[in-house]
C-alpha positions as CSV (number, residue, x, y, z in Angstrom):
1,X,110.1,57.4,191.4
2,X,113.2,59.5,190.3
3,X,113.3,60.8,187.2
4,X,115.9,63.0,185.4
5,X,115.4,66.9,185.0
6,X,115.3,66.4,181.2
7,X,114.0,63.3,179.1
8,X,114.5,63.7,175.3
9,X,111.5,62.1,173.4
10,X,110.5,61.5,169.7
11,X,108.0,60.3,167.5
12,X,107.4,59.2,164.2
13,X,104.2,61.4,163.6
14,X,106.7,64.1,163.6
15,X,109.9,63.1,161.9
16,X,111.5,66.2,162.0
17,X,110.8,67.3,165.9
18,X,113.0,66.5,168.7
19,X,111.4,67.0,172.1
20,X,112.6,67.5,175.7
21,X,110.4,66.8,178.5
22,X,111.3,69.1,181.7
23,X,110.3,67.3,184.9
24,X,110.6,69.9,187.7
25,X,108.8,72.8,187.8
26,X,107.6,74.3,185.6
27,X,107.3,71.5,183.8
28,X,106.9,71.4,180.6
29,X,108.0,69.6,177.0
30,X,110.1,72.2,174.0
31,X,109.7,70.6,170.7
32,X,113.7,71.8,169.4
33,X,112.3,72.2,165.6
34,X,110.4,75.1,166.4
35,X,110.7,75.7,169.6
36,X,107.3,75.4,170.5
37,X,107.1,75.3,174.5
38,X,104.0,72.8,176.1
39,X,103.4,74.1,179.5
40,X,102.2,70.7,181.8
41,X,101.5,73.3,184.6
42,X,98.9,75.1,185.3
43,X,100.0,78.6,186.7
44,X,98.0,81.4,188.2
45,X,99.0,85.4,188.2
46,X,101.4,84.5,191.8
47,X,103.5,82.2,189.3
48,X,103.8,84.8,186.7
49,X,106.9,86.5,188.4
50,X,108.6,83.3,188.4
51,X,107.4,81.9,185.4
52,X,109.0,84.6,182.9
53,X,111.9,84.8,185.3
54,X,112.7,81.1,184.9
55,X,111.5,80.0,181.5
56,X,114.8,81.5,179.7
57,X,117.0,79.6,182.3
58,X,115.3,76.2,181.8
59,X,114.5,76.1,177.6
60,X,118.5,76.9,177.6
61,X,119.3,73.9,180.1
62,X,117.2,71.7,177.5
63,X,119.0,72.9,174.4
64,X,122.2,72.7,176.3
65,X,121.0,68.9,177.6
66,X,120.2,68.0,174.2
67,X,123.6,69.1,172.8
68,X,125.3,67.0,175.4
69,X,123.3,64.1,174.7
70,X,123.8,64.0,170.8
71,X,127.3,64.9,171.5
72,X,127.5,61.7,173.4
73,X,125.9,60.0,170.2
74,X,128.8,62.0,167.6
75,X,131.6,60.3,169.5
């Protein structure tokens, strides 16, 4: 199955919290209230490099996705 880069998700045992799920690696879900990150990878000292060099790239992609998508909603 395809699935988007970013999915947005809520839920009504947090009212406030707007997630984004990341699909491709690393994958992982940000919760935009606090931005509390969920990793749904499990990484070992070889990802490390990588990890800390993409995690900044990808949390802004999913504030930036989840601006366009409200934006969308504003209109």
């Amino acid at each position: 199955m395809d699935l988007p880069k970013f999915i947005l998700g809520d839920n009504t045992d947090f009212p406030n919290a707007i997630f984004v799920i990341h699909t491709d690696f690393p994958q992982f879900i940000i919760n935009l209230e606090t931005d509390n990150v969920e990793w749904l990878e499990d990484f070992d000292t070889q990802d490390e490099e990588y990890l800390i060099s993409e995690t900044e790239t990808a949390i802004r992609e999913a504030t930036e996705f989840y601006d366009k998508e409200v934006s969308t909603y504003d209109n």
